[in-house]
PyMOL Python script that loads the backbone (N, CA, C, O; Angstrom):
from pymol import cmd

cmd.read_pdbstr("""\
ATOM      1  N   UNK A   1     126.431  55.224  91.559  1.00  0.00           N
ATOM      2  CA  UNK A   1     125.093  54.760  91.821  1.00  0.00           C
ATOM      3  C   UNK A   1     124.385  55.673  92.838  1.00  0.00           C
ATOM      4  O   UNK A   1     123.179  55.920  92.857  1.00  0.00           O
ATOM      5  N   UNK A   2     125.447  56.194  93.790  1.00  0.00           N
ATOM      6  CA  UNK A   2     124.309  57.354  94.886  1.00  0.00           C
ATOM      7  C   UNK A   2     123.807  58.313  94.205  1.00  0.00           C
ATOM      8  O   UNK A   2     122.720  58.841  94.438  1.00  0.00           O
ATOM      9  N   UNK A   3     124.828  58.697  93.018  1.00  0.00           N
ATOM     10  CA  UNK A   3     123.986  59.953  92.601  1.00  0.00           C
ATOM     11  C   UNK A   3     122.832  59.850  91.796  1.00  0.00           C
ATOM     12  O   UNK A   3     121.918  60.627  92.074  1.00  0.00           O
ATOM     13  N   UNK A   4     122.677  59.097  90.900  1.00  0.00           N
ATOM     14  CA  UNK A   4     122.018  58.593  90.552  1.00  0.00           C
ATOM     15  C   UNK A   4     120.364  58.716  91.222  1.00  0.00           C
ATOM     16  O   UNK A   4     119.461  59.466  90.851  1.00  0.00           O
ATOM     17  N   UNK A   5     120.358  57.707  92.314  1.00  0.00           N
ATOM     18  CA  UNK A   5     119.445  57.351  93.161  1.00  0.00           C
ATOM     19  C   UNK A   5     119.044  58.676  94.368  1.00  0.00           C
ATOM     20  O   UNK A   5     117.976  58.994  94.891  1.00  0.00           O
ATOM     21  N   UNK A   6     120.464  59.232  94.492  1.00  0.00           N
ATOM     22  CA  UNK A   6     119.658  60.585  95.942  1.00  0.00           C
ATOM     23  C   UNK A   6     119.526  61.880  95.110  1.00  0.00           C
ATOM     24  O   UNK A   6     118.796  62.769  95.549  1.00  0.00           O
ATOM     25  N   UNK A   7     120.129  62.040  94.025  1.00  0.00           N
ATOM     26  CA  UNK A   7     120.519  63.259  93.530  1.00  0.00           C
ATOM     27  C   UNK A   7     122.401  64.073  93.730  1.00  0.00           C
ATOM     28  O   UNK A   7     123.403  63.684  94.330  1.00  0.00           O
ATOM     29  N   UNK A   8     122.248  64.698  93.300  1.00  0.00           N
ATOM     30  CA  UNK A   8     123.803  65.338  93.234  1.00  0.00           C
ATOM     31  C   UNK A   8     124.086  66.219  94.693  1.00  0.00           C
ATOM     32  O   UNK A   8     125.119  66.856  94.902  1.00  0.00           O
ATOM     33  N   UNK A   9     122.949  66.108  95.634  1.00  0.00           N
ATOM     34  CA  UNK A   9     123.198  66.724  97.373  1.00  0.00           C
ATOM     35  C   UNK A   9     122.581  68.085  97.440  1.00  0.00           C
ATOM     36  O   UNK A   9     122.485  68.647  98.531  1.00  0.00           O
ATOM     37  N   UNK A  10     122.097  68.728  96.184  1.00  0.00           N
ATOM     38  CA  UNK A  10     121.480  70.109  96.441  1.00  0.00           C
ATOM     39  C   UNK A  10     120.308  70.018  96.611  1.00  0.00           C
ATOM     40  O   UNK A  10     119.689  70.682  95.780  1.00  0.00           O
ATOM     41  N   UNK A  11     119.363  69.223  97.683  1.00  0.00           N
ATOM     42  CA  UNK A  11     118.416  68.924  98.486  1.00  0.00           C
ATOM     43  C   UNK A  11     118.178  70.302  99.398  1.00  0.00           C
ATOM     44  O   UNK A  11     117.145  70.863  99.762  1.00  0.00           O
ATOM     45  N   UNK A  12     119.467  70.571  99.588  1.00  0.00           N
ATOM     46  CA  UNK A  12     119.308  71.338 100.904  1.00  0.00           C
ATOM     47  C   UNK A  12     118.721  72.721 100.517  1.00  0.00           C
ATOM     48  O   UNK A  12     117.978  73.407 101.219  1.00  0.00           O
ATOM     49  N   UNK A  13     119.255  73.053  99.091  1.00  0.00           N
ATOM     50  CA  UNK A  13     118.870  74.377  98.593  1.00  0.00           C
ATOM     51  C   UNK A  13     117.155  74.571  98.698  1.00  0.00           C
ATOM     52  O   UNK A  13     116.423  75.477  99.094  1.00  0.00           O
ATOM     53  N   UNK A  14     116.968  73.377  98.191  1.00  0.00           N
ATOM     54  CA  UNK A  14     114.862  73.524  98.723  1.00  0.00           C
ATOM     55  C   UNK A  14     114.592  73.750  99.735  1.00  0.00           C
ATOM     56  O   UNK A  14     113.770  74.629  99.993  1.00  0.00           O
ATOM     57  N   UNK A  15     115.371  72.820 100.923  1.00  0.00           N
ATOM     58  CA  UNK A  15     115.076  73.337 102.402  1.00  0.00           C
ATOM     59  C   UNK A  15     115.126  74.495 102.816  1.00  0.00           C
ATOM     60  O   UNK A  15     114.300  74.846 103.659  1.00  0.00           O
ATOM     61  N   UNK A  16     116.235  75.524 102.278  1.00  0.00           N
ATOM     62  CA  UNK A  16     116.128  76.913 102.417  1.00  0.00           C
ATOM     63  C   UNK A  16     115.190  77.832 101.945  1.00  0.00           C
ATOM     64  O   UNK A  16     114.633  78.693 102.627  1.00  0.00           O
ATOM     65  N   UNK A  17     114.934  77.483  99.981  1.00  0.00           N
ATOM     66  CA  UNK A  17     114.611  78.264  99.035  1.00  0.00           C
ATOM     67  C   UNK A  17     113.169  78.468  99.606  1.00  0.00           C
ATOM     68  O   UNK A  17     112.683  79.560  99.901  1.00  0.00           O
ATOM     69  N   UNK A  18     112.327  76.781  99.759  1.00  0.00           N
ATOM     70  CA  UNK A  18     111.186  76.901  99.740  1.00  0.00           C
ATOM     71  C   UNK A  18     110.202  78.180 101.339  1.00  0.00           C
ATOM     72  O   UNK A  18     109.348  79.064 101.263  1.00  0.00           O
ATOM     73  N   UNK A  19     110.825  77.675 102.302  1.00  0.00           N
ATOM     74  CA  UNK A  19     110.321  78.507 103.476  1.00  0.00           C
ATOM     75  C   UNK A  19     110.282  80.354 102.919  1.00  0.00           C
ATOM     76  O   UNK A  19     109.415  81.227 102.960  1.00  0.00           O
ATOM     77  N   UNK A  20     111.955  80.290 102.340  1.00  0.00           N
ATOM     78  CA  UNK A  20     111.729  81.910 101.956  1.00  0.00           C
ATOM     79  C   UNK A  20     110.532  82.372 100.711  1.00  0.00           C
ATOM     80  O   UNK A  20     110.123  83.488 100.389  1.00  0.00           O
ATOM     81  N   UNK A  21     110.197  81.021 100.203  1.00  0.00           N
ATOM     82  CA  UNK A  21     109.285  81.522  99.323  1.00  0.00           C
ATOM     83  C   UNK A  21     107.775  81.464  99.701  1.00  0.00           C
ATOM     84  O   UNK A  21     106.937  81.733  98.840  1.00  0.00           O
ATOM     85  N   UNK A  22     107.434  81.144 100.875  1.00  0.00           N
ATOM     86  CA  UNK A  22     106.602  80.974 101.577  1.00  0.00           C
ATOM     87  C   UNK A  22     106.289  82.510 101.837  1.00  0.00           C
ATOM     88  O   UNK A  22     105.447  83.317 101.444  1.00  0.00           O
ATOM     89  N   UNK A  23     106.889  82.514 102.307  1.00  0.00           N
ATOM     90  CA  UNK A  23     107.593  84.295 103.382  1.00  0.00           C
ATOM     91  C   UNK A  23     106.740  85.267 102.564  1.00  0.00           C
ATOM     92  O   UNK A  23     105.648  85.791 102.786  1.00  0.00           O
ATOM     93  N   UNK A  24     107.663  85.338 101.475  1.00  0.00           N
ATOM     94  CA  UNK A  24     107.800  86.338 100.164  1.00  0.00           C
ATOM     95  C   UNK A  24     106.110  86.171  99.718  1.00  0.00           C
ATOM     96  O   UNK A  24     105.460  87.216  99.724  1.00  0.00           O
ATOM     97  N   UNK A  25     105.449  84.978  99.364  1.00  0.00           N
ATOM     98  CA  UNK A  25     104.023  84.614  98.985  1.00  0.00           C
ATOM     99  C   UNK A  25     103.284  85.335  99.625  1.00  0.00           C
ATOM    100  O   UNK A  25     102.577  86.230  99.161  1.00  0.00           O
ATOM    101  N   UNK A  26     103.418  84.887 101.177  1.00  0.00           N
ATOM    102  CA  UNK A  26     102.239  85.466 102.331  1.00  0.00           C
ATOM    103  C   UNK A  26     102.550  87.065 102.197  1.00  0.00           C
ATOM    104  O   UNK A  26     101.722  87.935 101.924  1.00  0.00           O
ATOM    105  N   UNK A  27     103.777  87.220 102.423  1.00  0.00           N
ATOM    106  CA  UNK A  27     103.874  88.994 102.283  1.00  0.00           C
ATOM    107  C   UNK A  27     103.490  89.585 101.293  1.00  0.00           C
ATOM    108  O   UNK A  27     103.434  90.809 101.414  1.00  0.00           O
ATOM    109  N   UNK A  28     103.168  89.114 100.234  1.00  0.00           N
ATOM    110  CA  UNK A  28     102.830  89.462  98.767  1.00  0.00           C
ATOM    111  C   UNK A  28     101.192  89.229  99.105  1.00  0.00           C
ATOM    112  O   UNK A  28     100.403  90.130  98.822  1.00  0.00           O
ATOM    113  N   UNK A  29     100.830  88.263  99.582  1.00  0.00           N
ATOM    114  CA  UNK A  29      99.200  88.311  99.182  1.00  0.00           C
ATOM    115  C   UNK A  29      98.481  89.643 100.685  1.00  0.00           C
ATOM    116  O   UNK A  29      97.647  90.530 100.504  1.00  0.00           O
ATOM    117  N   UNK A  30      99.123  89.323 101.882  1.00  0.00           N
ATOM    118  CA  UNK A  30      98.559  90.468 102.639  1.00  0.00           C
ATOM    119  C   UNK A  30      98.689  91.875 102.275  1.00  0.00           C
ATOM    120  O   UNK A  30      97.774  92.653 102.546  1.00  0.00           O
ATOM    121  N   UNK A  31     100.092  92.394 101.492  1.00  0.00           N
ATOM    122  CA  UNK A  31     100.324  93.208 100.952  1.00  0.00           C
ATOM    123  C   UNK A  31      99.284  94.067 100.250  1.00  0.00           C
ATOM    124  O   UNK A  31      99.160  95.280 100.416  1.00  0.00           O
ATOM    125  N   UNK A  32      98.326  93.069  99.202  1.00  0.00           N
ATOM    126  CA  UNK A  32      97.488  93.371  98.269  1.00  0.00           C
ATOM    127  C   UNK A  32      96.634  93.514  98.720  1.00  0.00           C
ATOM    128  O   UNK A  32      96.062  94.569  98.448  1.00  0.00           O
ATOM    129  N   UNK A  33      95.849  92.393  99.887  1.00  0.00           N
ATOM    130  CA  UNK A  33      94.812  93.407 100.386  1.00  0.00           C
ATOM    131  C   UNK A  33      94.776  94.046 101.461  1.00  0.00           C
ATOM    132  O   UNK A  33      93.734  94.071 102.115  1.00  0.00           O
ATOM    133  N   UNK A  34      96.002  94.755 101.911  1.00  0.00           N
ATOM    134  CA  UNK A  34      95.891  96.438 102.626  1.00  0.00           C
ATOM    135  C   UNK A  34      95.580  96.961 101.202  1.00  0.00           C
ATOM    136  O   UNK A  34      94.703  97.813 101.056  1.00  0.00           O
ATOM    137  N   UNK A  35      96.263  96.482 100.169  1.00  0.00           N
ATOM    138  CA  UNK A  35      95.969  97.895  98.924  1.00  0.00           C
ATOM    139  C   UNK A  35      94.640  98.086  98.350  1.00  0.00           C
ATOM    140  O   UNK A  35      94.096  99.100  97.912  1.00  0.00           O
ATOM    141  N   UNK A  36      94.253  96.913  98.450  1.00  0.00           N
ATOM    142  CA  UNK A  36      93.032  96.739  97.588  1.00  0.00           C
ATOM    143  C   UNK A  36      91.792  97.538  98.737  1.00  0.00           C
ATOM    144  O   UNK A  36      90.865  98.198  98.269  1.00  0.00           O
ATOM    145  N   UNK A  37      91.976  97.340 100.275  1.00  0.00           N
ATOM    146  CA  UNK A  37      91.042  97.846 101.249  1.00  0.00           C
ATOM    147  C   UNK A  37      91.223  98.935 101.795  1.00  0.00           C
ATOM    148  O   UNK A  37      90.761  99.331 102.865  1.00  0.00           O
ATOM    149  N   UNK A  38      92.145  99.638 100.821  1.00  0.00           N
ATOM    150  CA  UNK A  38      92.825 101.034 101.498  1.00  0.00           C
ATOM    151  C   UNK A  38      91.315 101.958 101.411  1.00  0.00           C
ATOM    152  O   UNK A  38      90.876 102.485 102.433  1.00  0.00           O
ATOM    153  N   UNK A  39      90.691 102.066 100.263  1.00  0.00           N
ATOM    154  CA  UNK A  39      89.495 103.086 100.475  1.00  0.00           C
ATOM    155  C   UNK A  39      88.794 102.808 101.338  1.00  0.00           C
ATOM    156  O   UNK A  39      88.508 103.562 102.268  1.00  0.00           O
ATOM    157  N   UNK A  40      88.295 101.398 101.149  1.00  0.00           N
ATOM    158  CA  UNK A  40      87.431 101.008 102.300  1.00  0.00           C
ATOM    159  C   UNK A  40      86.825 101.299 104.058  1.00  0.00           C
ATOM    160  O   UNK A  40      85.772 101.130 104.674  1.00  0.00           O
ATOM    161  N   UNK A  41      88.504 101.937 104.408  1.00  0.00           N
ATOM    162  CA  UNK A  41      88.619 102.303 105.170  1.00  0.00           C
ATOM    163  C   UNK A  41      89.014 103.904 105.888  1.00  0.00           C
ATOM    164  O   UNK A  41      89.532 104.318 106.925  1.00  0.00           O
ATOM    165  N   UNK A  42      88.386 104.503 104.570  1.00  0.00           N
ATOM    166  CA  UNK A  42      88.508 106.047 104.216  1.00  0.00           C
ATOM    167  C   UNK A  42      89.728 106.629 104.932  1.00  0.00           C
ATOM    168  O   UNK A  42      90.647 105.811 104.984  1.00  0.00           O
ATOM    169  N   UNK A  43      89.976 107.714 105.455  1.00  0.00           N
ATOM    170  CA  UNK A  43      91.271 108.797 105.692  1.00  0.00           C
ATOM    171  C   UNK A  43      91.994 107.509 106.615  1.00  0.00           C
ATOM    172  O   UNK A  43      93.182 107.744 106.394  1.00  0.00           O
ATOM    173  N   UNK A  44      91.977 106.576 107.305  1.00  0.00           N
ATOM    174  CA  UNK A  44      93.001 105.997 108.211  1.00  0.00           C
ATOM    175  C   UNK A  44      93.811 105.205 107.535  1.00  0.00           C
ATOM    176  O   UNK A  44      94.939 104.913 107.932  1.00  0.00           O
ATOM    177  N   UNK A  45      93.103 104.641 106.056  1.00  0.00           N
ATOM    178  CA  UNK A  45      94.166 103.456 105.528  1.00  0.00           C
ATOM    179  C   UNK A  45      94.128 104.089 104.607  1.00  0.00           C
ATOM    180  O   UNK A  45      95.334 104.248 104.422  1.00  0.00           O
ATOM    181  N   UNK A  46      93.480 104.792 103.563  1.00  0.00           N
ATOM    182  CA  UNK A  46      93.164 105.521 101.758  1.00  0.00           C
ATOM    183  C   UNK A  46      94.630 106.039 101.384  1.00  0.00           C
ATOM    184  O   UNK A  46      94.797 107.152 101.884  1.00  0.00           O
ATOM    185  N   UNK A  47      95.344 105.757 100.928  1.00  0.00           N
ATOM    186  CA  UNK A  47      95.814 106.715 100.293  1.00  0.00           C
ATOM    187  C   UNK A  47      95.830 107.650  99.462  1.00  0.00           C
ATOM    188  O   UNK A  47      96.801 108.354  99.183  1.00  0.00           O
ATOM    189  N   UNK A  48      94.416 107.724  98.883  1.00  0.00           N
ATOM    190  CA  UNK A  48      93.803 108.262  98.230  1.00  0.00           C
ATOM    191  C   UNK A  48      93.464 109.489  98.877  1.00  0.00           C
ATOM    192  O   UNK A  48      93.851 110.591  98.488  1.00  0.00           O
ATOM    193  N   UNK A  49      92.614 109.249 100.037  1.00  0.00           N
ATOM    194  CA  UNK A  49      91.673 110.365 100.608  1.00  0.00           C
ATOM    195  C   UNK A  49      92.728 111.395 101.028  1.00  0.00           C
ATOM    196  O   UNK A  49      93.631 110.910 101.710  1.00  0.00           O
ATOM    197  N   UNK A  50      92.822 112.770 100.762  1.00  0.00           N
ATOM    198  CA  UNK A  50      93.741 113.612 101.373  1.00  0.00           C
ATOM    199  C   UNK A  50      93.399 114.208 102.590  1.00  0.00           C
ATOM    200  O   UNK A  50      92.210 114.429 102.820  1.00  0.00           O
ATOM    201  N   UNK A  51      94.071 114.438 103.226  1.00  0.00           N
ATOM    202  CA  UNK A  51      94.106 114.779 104.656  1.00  0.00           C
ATOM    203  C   UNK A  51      93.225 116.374 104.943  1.00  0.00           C
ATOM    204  O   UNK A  51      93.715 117.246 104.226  1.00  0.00           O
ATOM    205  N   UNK A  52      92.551 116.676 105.453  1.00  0.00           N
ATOM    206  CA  UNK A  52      91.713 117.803 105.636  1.00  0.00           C
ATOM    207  C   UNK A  52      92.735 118.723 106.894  1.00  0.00           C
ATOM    208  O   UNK A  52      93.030 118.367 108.035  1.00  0.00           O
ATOM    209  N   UNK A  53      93.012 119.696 106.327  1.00  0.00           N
ATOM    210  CA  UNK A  53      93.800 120.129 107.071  1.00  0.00           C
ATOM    211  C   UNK A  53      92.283 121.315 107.440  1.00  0.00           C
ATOM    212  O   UNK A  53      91.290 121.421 106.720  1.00  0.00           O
ATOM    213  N   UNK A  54      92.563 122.131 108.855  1.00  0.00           N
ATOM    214  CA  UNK A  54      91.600 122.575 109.365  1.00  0.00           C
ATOM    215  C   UNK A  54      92.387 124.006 108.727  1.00  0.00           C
ATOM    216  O   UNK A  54      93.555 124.112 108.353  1.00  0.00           O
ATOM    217  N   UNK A  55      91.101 125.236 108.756  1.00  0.00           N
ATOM    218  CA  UNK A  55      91.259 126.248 108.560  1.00  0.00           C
ATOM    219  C   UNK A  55      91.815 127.099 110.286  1.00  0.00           C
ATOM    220  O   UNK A  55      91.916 126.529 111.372  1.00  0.00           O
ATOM    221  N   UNK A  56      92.079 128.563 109.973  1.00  0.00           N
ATOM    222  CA  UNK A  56      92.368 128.916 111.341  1.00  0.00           C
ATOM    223  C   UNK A  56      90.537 129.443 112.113  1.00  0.00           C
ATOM    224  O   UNK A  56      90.071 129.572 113.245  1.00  0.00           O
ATOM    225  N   UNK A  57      90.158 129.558 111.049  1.00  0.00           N
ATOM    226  CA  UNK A  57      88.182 129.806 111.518  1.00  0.00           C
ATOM    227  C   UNK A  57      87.961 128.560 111.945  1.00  0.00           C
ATOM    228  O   UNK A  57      87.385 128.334 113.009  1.00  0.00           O
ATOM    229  N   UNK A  58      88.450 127.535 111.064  1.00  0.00           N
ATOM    230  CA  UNK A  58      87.351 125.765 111.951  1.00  0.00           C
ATOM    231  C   UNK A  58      88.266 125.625 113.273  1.00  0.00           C
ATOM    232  O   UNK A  58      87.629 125.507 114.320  1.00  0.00           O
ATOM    233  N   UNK A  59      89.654 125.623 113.368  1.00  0.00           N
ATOM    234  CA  UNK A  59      90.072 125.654 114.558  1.00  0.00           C
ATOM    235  C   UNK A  59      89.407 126.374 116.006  1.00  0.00           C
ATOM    236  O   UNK A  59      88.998 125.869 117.052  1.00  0.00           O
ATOM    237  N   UNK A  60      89.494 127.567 115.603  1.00  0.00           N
ATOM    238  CA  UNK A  60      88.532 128.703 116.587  1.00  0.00           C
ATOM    239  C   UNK A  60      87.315 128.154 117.171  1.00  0.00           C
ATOM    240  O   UNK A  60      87.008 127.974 118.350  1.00  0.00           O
ATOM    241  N   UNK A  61      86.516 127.863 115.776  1.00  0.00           N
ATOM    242  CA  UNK A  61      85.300 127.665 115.864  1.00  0.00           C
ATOM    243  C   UNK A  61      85.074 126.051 116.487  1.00  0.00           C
ATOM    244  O   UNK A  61      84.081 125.695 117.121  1.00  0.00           O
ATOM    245  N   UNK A  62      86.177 125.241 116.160  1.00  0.00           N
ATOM    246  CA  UNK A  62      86.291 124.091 117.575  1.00  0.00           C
ATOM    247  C   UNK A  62      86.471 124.108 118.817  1.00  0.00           C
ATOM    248  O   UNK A  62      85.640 123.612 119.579  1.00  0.00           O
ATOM    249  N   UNK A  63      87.730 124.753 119.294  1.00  0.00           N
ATOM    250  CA  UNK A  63      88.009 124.910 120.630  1.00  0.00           C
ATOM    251  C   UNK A  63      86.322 125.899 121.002  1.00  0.00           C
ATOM    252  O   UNK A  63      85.579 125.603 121.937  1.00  0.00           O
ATOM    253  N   UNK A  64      86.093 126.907 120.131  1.00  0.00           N
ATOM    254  CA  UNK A  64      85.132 127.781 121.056  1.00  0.00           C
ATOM    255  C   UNK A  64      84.164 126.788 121.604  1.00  0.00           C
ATOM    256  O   UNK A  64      84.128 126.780 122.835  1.00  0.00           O
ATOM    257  N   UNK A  65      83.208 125.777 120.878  1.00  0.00           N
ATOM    258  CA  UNK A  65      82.549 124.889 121.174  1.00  0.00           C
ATOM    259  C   UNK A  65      82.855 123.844 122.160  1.00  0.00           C
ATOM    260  O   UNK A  65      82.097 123.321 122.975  1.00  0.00           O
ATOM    261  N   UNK A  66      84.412 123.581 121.885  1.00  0.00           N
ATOM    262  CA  UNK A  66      84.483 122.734 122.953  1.00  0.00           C
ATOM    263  C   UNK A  66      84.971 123.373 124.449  1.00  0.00           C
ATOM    264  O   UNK A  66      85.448 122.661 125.333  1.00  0.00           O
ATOM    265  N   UNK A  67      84.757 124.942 124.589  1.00  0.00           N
ATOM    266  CA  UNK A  67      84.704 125.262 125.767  1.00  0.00           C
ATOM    267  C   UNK A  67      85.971 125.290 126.198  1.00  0.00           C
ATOM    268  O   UNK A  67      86.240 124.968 127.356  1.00  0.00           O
ATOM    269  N   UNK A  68      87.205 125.801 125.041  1.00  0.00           N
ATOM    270  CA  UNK A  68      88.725 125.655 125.384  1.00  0.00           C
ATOM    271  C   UNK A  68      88.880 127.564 125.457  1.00  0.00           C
ATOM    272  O   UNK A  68      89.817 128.243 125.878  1.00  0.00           O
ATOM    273  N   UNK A  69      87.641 127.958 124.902  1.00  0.00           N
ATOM    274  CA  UNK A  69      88.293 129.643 125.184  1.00  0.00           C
ATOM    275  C   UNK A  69      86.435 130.312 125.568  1.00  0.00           C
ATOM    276  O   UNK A  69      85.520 129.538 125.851  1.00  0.00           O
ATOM    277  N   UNK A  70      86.274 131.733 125.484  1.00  0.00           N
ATOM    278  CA  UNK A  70      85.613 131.965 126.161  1.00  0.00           C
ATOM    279  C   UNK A  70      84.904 132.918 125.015  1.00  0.00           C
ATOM    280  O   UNK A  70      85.587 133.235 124.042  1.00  0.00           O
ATOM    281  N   UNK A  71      83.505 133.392 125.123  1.00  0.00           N
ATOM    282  CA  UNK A  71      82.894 134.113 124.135  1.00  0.00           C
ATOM    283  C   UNK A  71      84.273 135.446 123.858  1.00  0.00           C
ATOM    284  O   UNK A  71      84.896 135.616 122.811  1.00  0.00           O
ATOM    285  N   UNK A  72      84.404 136.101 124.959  1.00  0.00           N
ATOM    286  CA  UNK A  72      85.317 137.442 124.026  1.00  0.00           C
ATOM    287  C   UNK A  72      86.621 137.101 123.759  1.00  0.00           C
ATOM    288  O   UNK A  72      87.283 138.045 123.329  1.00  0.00           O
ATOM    289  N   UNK A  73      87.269 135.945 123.887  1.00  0.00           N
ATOM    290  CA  UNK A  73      88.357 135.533 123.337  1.00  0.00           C
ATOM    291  C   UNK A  73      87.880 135.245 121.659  1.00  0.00           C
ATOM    292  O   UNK A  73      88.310 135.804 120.650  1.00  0.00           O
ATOM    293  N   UNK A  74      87.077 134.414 121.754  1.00  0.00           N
ATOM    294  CA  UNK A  74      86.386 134.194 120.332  1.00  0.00           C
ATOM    295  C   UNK A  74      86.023 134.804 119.460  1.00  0.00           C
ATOM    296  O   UNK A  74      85.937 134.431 118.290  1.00  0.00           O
ATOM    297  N   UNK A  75      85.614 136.385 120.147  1.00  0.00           N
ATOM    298  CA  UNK A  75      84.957 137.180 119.560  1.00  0.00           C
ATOM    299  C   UNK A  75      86.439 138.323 118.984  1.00  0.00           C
ATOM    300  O   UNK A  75      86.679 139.197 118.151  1.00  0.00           O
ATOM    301  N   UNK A  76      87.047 137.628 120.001  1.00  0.00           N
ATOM    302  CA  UNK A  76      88.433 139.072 119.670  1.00  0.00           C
ATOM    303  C   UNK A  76      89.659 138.439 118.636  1.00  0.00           C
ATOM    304  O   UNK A  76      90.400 139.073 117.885  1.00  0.00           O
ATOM    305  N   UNK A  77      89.594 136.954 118.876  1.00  0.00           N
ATOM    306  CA  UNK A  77      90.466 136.573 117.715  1.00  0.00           C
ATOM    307  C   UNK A  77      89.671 136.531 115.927  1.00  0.00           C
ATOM    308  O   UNK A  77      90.231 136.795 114.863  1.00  0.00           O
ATOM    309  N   UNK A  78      88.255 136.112 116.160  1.00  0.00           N
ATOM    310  CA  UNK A  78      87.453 136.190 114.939  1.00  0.00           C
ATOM    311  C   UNK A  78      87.518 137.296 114.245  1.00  0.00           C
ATOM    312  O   UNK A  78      87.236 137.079 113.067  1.00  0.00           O
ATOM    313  N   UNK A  79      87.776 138.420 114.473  1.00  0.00           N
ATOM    314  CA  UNK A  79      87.956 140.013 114.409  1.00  0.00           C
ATOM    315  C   UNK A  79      89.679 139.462 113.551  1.00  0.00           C
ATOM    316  O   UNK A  79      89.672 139.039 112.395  1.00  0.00           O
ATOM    317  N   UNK A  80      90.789 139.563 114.246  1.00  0.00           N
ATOM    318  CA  UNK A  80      91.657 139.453 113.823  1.00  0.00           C
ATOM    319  C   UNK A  80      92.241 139.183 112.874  1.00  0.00           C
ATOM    320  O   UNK A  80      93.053 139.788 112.174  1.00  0.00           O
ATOM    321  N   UNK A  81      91.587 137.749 112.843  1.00  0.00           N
ATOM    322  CA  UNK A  81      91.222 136.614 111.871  1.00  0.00           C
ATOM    323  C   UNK A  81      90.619 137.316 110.351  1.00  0.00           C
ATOM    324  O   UNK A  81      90.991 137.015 109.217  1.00  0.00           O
ATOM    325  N   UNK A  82      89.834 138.084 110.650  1.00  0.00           N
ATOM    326  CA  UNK A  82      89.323 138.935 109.505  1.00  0.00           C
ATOM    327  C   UNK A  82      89.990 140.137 109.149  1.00  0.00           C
ATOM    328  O   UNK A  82      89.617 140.809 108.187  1.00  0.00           O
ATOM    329  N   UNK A  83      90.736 140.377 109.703  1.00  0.00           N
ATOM    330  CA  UNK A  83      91.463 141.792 109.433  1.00  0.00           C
ATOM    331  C   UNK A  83      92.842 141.127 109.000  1.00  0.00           C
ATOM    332  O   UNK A  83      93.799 141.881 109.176  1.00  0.00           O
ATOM    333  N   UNK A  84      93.158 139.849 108.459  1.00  0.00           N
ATOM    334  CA  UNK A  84      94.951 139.923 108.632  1.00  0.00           C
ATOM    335  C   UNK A  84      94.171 138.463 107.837  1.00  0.00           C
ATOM    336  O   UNK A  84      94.309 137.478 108.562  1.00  0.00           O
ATOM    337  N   UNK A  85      93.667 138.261 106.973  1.00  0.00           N
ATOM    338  CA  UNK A  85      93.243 136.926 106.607  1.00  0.00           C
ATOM    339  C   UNK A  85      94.442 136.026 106.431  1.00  0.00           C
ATOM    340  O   UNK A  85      95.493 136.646 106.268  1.00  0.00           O
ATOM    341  N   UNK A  86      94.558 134.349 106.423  1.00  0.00           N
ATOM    342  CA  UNK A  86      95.976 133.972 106.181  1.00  0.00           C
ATOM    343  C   UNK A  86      96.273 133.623 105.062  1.00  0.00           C
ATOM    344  O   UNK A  86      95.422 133.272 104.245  1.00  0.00           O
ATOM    345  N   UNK A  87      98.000 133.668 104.728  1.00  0.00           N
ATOM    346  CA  UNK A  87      98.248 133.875 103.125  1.00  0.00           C
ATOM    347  C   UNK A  87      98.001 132.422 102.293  1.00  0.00           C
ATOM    348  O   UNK A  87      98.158 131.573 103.171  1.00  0.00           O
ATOM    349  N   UNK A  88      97.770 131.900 101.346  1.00  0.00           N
ATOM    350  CA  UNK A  88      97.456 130.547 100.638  1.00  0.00           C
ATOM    351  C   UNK A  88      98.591 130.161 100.428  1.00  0.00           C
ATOM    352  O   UNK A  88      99.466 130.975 100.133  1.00  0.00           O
ATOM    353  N   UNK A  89      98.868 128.733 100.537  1.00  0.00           N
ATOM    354  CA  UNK A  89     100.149 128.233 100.209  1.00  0.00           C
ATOM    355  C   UNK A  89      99.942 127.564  98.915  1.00  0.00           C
ATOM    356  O   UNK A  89     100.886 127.014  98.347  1.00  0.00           O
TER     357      UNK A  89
END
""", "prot")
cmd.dss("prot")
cmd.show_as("cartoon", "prot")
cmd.util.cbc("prot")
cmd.orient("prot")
């Protein structure tokens, strides 16, 4: 008659199953939208957007602006830069 009336005792398996399926749900739905908002949020989340790698001229031509080297440093690596161009990978 107990079994009957409580079940055969594998109650407990829900108590476990269900929380992990909770888990697994929520991780599954946040999952989707990082994926779905990946462009949205251009080069930091995209996996799409490819990474802009700088040339050795935009490098130069940054630091010179930002006042990390000096007109004839600039002027003497730009020279260089043109005489020894770098090889394409």
């Amino acid at each position: 008659m107990g079994t009957v009336m409580y079940g055969d005792g594998g109650g407990w398996v829900w108590m476990v199953f269900m929380p992990l399926l909770w888990i697994v749900l929520i991780g599954l739905v946040v999952w989707a939208v990082i994926r779905l908002t990946q462009g949205a949020f251009g080069g930091r989340f995209g996996g799409d957007v490819r990474e802009h790698r700088e040339s050795p001229e935009e490098i130069l031509d940054r630091r010179y602006a930002c006042g990390e080297i000096d007109a004839e440093t600039y002027t003497e690596a730009r020279e260089r830069l043109a005489a020894h161009p770098p090889r394409p990978r």
